[in-house]
C-alpha positions in Angstrom: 132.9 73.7 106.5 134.1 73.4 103.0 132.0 74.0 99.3 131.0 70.4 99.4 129.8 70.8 103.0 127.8 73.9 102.5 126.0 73.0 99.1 125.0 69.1 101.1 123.7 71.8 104.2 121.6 74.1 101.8 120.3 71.0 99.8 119.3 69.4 102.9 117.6 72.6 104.2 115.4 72.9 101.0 114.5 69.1 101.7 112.9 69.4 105.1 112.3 73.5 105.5 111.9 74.8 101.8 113.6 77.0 99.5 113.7 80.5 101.7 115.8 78.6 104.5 118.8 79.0 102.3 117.9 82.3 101.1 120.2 84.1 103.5 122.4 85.8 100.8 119.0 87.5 98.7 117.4 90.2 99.9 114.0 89.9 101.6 110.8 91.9 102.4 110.4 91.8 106.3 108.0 89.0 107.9 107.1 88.3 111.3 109.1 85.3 112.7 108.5 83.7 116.2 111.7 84.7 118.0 111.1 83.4 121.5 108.4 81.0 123.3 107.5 79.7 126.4 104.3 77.3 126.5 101.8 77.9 129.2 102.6 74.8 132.0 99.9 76.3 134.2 98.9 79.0 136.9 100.0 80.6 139.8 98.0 83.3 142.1 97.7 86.7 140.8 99.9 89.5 142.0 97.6 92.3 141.8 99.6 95.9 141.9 102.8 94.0 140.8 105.0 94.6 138.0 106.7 91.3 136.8 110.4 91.6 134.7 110.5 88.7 132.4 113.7 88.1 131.1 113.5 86.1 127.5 116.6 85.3 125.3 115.2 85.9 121.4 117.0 83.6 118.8 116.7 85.3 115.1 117.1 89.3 115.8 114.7 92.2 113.6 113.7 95.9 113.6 110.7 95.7 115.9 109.0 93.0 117.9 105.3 92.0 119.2 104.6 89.9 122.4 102.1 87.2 122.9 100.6 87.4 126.7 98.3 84.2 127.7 95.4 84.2 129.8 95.2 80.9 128.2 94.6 78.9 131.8 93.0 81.6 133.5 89.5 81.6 135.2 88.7 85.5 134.5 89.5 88.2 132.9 93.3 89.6 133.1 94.0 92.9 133.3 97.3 93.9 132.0 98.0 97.7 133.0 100.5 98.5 131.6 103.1 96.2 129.2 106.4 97.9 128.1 109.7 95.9 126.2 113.5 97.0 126.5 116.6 95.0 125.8 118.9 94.3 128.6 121.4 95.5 130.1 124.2 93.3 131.9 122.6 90.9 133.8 120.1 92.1 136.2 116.5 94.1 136.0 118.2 97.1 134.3 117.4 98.0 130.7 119.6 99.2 128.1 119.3 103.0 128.1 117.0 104.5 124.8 115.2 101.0 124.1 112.9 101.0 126.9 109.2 100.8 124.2 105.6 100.6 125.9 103.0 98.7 124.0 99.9 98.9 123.0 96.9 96.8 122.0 95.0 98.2 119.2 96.5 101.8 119.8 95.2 101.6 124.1 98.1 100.9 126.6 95.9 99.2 128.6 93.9 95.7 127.5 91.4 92.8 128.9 92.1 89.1 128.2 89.4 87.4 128.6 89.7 83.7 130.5 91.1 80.9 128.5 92.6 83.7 125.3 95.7 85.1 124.1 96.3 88.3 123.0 99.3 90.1 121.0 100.8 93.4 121.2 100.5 95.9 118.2 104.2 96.1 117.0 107.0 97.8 118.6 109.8 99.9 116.8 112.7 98.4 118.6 115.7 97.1 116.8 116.8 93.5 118.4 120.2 91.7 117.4 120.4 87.9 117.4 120.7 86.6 120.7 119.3 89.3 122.2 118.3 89.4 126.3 114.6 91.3 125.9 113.2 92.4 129.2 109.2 92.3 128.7 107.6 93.9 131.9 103.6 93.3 132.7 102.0 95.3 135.1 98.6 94.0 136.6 96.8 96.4 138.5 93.8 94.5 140.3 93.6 90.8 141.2 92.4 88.8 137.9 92.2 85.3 139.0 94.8 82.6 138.2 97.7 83.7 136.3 99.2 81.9 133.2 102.6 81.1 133.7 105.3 78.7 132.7 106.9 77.1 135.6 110.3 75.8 134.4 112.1 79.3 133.0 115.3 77.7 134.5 115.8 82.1 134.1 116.1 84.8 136.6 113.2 87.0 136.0 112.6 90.2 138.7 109.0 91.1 140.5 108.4 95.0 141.6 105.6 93.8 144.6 104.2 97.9 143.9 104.4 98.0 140.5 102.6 101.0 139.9 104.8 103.8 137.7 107.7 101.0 137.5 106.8 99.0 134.3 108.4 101.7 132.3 111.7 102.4 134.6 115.1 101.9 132.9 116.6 101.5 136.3 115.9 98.4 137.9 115.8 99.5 141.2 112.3 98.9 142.0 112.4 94.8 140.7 113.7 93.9 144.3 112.3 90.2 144.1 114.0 87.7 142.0 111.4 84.8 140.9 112.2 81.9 138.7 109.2 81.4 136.4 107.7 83.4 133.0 104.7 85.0 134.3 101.4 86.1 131.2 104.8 86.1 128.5 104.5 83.6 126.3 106.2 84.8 122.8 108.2 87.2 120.9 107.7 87.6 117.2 110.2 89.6 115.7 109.9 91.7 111.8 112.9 91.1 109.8 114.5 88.9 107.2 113.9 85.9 108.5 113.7 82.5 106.8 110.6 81.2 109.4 111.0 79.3 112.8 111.5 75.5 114.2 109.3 74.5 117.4 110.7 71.9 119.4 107.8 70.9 120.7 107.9 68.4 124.4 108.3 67.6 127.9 110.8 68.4 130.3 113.3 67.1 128.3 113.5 70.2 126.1 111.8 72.3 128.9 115.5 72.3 129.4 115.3 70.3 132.8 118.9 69.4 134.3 120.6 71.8 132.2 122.2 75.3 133.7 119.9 78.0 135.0 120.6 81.5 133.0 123.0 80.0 130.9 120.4 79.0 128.2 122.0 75.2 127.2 118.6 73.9 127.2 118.7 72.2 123.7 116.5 74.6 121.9 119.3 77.1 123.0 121.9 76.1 121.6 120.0 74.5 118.2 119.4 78.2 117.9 122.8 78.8 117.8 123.6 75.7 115.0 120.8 77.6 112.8 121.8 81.3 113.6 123.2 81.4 110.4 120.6 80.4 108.7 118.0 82.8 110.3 115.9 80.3 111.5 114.4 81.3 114.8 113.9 78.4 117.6 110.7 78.3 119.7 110.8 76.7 122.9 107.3 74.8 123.2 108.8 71.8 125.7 106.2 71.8 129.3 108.2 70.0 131.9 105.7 66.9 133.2 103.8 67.0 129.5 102.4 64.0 127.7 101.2 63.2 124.3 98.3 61.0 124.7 96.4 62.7 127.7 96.4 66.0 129.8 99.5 66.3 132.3 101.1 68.9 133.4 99.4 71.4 131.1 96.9 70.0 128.2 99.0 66.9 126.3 100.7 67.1 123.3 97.4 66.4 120.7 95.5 69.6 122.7 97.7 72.0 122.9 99.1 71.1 119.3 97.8 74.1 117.3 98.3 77.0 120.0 102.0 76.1 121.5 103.5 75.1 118.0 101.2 75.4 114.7 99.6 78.7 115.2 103.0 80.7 116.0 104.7 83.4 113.4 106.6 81.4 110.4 106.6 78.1 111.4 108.4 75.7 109.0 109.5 72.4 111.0 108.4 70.8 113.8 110.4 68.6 116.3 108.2 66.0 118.1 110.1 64.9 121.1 107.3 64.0 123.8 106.3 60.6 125.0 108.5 59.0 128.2 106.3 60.9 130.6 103.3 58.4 128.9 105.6 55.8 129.5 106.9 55.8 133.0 104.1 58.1 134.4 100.5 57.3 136.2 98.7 56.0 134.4 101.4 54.4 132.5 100.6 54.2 128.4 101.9 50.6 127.3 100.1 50.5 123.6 102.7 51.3 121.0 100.0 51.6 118.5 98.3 54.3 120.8 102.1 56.5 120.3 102.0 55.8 117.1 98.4 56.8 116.1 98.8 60.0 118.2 102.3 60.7 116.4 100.7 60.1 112.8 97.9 62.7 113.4 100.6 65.3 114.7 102.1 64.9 111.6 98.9 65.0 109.8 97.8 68.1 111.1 101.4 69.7 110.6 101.6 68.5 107.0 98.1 70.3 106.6 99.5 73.7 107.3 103.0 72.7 104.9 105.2 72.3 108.2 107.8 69.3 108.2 108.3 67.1 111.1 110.7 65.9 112.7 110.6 62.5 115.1 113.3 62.3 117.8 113.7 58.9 119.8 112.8 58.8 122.9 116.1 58.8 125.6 116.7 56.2 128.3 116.4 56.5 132.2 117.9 53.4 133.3 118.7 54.3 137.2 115.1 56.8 137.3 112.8 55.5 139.8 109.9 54.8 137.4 111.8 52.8 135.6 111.2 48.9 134.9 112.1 46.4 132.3 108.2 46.4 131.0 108.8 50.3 130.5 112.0 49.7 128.3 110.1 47.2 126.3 107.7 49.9 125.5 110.0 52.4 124.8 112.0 50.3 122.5 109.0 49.6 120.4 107.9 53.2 120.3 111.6 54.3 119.3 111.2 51.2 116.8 108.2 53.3 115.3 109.6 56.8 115.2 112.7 55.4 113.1 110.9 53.3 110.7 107.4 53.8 110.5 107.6 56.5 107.9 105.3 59.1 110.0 108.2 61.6 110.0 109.7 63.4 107.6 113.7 63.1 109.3 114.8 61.4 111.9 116.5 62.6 115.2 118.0 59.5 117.0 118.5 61.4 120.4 118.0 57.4 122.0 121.5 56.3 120.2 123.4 59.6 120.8 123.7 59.8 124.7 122.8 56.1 125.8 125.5 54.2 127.1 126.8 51.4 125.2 127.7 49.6 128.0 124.2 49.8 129.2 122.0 51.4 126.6 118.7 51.5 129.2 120.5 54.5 130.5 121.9 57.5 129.6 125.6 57.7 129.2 127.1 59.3 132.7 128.9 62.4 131.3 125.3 63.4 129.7 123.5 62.6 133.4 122.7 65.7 135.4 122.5 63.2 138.5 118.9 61.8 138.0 119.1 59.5 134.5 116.4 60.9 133.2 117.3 64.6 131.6 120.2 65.7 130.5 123.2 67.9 131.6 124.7 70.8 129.4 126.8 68.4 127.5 123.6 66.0 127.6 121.8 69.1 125.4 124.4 70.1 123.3 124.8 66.8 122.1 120.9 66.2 121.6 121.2 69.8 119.5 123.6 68.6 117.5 121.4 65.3 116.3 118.4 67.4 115.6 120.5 69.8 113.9 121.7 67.3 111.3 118.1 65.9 111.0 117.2 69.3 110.0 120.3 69.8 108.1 123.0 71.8 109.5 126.0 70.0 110.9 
């Protein structure tokens, strides 16, 4: 990118994030910035005496982290015995050798959640580079109900059935079972010099759906990348089955608005992408002026705490099963909204990036995983790049 290039980048960046997204080059006294998030998507049974591995890829990189750990959806209180955080080594249940921390909650190595709470880690002394693999191991003694789990990792994590004395092992003998969802995990903040976080906030779409499995191309992945050097962390608040305008597959879009997106560390931009599953789902949403009422006070409520938003259009699925002509009216007229009603404060047009001109009610086949509906690894590189210039970067 040449001079030109640059200065248009940093001018956007001020625009939509503010001044300290360009402030790369200046020195800076060390704030917390959201690294890494999954959204709760709902629960699974407990797995008392167990020792779960989750494996979490962190965007912006620091010299110590906390973690967030949800009883968010539970129905009692959890129990976490013992929670301890290493980076990775290679790519199995082994940890890199001297980084292995265990954490504490108000100095105790133990802590109580109680039903339907969060609660974060004191912070841990352990240097993490960008683009880190962090291994965050929870113990859980006794049965505590319910567990809080996001569903769609599309990311190997590693179980240890008898936990007990393992959380803390550097060899990852003991994590024998290999499971595919995030169990109690649900954030990384990470204290550095970081200029504050984007949450790409939506459904299975940025869940990362149709995309490669321990790969991270889901399109918050590799957004992080575009913004790396900008030190912009990425959160990851997409719930695969999500809607905006009522409860889902986990609480919709308006409930879980604060907690998932507003409430983490640094946030500076939002990215709304959420709505088809309104559209094409049971009971089907066909008021455009209900999507855009429920987009303006997402907005609203983001401008309140000064976070930008961004609006991306909703993508076609010509060829899905719940499609029909009446659906495509809708969605035309909500994507008619999102790039001219003046709720956002940019514009991603994901809708005109990967539809096919030759039939624009689907996406374009080298974007298709298979089920026109999400999108491939070229499908979410291509839908990173479109946010990325709506935020700024090219």
């Amino acid at each position: 990118m040449g001079k030109v290039g640059r200065v248009v980048v940093a001018l956007l960046l001020v625009v939509l994030l503010g001044p300290t997204a360009t402030a790369a080059a200046r020195p800076a006294t060390p704030v917390w910035t959201g690294s890494w998030e999954t959204a709760p998507s709902g629960t699974a049974p407990a797995l008392p005496g167990a020792a779960v591995r989750n494996v979490v890829h962190l965007s912006v990189g620091g010299t110590a982290v906390r973690i967030r750990l949800s009883n968010r959806l539970g129905t009692a209180p959890l129990r976490l015995g013992a929670v301890t955080v290493a980076l990775r080594r290679g790519a199995g249940p082994d940890a890199v050798l001297g980084t292995l921390r265990t954490a504490t909650f108000g100095g105790a190595p133990t802590a109580v959640v109680p039903a339907g709470h969060d609660v974060v880690t004191d912070p841990v002394r352990l240097p993490v580079p960008i683009a880190a693999d962090l291994l965050v191991t929870v113990l859980t003694p006794v049965d505590s109900g319910p567990a809080t789990y996001h569903r769609t990792a599309l990311q190997t994590s590693y179980l240890a059935r008898a936990g007990a004395g393992h959380a803390a092992d550097v060899d990852g003998s003991a994590y024998t079972t290999a499971i595919g969802y995030w169990y109690y995990v649900t954030g990384v903040d990470v204290l550095g010099t970081g200029a504050g976080s984007v949450v790409a906030f939506g459904d299975s779409l940025t869940d990362g759906n149709g995309s490669t499995a321990d790969t991270n191309h889901r399109w918050p992945d590799r957004l992080a990348h575009r913004l790396s050097g900008h030190r912009l962390g990425v959160l990851n608040a997409g719930v695969a089955g999500n809607r905006l305008l009522r409860d889902g597959v986990g609480p919709s879009a308006l409930a879980r608005l604060d907690e998932d997106a507003l409430d983490r560390a640094g946030v500076r931009a939002l990215i709304v992408f959420e709505g088809i599953n309104d559209i094409k789902g049971s009971p089907e949403a066909n008021d455009p002026a209900a999507f855009a009422a429920a987009y303006r006070t997402l907005v609203a409520r983001a401008h309140a705490r000064g976070i930008r938003v961004v609006g991306v259009t909703l993508t076609p699925y010509g060829g899905y099963p719940a499609y029909t002509p009446a659906r495509e009216a809708v969605r035309q007229r909500v994507n008619a909204f999102i790039r001219t009603g003046g709720a956002f404060d940019a514009v991603a047009d994901a809708d005109a990036a990967v539809r096919d001109p030759a039939a624009p009610q689907r996406i374009l086949p080298g974007y298709d995983p298979g089920d026109h509906l999400h999108f491939n690894d070229a499908g979410m590189n291509r839908v990173a790049k479109v946010v990325a210039r709506a935020l700024g970067p090219a």
